[in-house]
C-alpha positions in Angstrom: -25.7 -47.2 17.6 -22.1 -48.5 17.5 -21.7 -48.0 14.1 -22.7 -44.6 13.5 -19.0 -42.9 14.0 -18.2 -45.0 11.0 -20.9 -44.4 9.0 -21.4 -40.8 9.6 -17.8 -40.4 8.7 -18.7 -41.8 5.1 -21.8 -39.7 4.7 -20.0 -36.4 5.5 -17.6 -37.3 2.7 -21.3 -36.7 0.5 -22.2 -33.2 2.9 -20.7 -32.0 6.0 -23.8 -30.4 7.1 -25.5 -34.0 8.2 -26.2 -33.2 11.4 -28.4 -30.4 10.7 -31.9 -30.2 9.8 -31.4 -30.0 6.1 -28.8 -32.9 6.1 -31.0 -35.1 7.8 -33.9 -34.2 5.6 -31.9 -34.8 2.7 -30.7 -38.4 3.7 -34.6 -39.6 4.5 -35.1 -38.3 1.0 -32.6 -40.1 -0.5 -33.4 -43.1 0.9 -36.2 -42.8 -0.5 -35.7 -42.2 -3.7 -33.0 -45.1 -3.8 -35.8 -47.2 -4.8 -35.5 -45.1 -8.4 -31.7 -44.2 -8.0 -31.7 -43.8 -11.9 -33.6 -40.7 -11.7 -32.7 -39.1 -8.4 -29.9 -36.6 -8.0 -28.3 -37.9 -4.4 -27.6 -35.5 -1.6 -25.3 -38.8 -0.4 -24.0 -40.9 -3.5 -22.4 -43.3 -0.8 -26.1 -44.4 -0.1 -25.6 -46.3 -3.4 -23.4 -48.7 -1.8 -25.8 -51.1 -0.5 -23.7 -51.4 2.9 -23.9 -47.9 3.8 -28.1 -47.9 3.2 -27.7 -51.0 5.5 -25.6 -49.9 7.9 -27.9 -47.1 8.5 -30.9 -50.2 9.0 -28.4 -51.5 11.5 -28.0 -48.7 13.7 -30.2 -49.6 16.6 -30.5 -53.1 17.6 -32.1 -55.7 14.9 -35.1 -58.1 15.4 -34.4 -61.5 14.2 -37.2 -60.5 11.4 -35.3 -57.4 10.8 -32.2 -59.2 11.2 -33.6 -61.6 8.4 -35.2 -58.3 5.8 -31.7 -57.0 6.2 -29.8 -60.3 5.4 -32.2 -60.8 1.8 -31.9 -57.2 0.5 -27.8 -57.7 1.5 -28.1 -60.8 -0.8 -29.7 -58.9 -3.7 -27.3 -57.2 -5.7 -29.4 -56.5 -8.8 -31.7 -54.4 -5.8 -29.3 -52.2 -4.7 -29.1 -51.1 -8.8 -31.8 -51.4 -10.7 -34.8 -50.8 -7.5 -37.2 -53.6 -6.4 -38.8 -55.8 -8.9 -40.8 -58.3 -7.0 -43.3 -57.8 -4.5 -40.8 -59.1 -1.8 -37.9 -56.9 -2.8 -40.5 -53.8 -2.6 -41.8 -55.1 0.5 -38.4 -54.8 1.8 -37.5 -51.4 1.1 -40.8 -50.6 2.9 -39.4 -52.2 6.0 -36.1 -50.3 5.9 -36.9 -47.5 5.1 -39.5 -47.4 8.3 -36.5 -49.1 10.2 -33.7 -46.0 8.9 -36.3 -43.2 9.2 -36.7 -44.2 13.2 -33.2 -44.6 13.8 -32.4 -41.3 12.0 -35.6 -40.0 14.0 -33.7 -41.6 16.9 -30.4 -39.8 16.1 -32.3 -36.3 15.5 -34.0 -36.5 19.1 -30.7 -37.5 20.9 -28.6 -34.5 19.7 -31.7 -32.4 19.3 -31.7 -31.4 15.9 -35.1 -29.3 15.0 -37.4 -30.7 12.5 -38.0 -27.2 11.7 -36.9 -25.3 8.6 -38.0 -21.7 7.2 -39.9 -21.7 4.3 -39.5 -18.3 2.0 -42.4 -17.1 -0.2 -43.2 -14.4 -2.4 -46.7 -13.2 -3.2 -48.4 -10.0 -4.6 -44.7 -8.9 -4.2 -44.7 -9.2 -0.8 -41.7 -11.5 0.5 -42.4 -13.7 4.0 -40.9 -16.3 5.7 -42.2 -19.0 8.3 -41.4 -22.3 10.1 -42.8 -25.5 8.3 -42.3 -28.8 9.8 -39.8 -30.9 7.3 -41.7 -34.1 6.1 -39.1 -36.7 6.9 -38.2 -35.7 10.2 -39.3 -35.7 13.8 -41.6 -32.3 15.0 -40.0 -31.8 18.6 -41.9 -30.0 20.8 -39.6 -26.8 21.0 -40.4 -27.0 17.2 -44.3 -27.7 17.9 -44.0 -24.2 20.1 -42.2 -22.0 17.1 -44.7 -23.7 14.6 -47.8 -22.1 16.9 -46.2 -19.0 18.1 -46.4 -18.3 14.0 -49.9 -18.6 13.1 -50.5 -15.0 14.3 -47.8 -13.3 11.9 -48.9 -15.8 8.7 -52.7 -14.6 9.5 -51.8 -11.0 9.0 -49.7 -11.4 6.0 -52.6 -13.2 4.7 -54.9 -10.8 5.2 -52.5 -8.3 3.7 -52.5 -10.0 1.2 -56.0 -10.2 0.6 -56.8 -6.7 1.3 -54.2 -4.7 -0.8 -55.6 -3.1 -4.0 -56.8 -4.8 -5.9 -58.8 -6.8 -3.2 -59.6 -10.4 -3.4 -62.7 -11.9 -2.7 -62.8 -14.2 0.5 -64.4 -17.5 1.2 -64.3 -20.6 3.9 -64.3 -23.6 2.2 -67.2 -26.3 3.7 -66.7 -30.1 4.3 -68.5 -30.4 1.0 -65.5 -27.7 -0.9 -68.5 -25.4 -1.5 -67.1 -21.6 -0.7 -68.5 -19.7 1.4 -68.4 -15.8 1.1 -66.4 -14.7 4.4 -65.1 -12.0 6.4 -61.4 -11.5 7.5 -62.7 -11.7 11.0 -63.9 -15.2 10.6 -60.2 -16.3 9.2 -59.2 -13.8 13.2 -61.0 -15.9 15.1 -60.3 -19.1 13.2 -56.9 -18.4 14.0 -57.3 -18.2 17.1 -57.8 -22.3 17.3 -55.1 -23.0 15.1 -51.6 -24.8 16.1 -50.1 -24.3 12.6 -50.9 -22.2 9.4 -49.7 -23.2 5.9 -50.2 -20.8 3.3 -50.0 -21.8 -0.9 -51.2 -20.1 -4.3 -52.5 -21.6 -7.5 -52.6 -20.1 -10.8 -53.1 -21.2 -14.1 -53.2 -20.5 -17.9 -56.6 -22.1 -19.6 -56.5 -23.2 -23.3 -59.4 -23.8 -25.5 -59.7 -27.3 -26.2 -63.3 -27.8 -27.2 -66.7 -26.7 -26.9 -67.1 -26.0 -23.5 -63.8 -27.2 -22.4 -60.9 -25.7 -21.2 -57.1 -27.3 -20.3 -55.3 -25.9 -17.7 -51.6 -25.4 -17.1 -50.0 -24.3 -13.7 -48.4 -20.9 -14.1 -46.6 -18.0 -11.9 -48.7 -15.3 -11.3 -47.1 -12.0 -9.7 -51.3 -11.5 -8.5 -52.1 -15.1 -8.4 -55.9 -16.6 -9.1 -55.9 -18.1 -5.7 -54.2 -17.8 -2.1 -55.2 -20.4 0.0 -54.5 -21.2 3.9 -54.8 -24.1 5.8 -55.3 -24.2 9.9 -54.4 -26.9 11.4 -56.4 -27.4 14.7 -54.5 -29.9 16.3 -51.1 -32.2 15.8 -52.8 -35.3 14.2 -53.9 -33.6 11.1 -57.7 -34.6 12.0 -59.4 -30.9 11.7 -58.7 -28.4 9.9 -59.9 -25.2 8.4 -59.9 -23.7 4.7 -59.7 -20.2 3.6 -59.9 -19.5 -0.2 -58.7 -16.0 -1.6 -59.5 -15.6 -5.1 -59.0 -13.2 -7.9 -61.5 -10.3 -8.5 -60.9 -10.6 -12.2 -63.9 -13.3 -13.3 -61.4 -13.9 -16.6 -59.3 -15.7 -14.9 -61.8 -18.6 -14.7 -62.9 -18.4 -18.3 -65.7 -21.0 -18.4 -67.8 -18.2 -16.0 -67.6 -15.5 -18.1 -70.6 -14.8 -20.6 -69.3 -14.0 -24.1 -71.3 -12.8 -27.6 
């Protein structure tokens, strides 16, 4: 990577925090997104350079079929502006961006830069905050270990939050999505299985829009209709495990409730 003092140099023009967690998230994402550069606010403006999102390509050593991807897009100048507009060009980007999200991985394993960040939530009032794996980057397994060493402290908040007044109703959610009516000591031992724990709400505000029929739009909720967690029962996101919390208020799903 004999080119990275040079190009780091130019990306922490952008940010000076880019060897952190967030300043590598934030590059991935941009990358990304230079594929619609038109609508995308950029962490690192210099990526719009086409040589700088190249350079990053470059950073380990090349294939002569990488070699080759890198040479066509370097060609394109209408790319590097507008986004791809051929199946070859988007092809392309596909191929780099695989090629700069393992050399960043590469980067964020050789200085050991977790792929950890905090997540902070609010619900029912009640403020909490817990390590999420960031998308883009690499899980390391010092991050694997603070992600499992969690699951206990999201499980009671969760529960907390299901059993303040007023409580909600409790359900496992089947293979099939039917729910279940549950017990919190089904979600305990559930736990007990899990290496990570994601919790997420969902509320909405239902219009009339016929007979029978009823639009939806997402809304914040301080009490939201539903609290949901996830268990993840292992690192390949093959099993997993659904809890549903929902409101004891039956209005909050109109199309249940009976009316004259």
């Amino acid at each position: 990577m004999s080119n990275l003092p040079a190009l780091s140099k130019v990306l922490q023009r952008d940010n000076p925090e880019l060897f952190t967690t967030e300043g590598l998230s934030a590059l991935l994402h941009d990358c990304i997104c230079l594929k619609y550069a038109q609508n995308h606010r950029f962490t690192y403006p210099s990526l719009l350079d086409t040589s700088v999102y190249l350079g990053l390509a470059q950073l380990g050593n090349a294939t002569t079929g990488e070699a080759e991807v890198i040479r066509r897009v370097s060609a394109s100048i209408i790319w590097a502006k507008n986004g791809a507009e051929t199946v070859q060009e988007a092809t392309d980007f596909l191929f780099l961006s695989r090629k700069i999200r393992d050399n960043i991985h590469q980067i964020q394993k050789s200085l050991g830069i977790s792929g950890v960040s905090q997540r902070n939530i609010s619900i029912r009032d009640r403020l909490f905050s817990y390590p999420v794996a960031e998308d883009q980057l690499f899980t390391l397994e010092s991050d694997r270990l603070a992600i499992q060493n969690a699951v206990p402290e999201i499980i009671r908040y969760f529960v907390n939050l299901v059993q303040m007044p007023s409580a909600y109703n409790l359900f496992l959610v089947d293979k099939d999505e039917r729910k279940i009516p549950t017990a919190v000591a089904t979600v305990q031992e559930a736990a007990a299985r899990a290496v990570r724990a994601e919790i997420y709400t969902e509320s909405h505000d239902w219009q009339v829009t016929g007979a029978n029929c009823w639009q939806g739009n997402h809304a914040y909720k301080v009490d939201p209709d539903e609290i949901h967690l996830c268990l993840h029962l292992d690192w390949n996101e093959n099993e997993f495990i659904f809890f549903d919390a929902l409101h004891p208020d039956p209005t909050r799903w109109p199309w249940g409730v009976v009316t004259e």
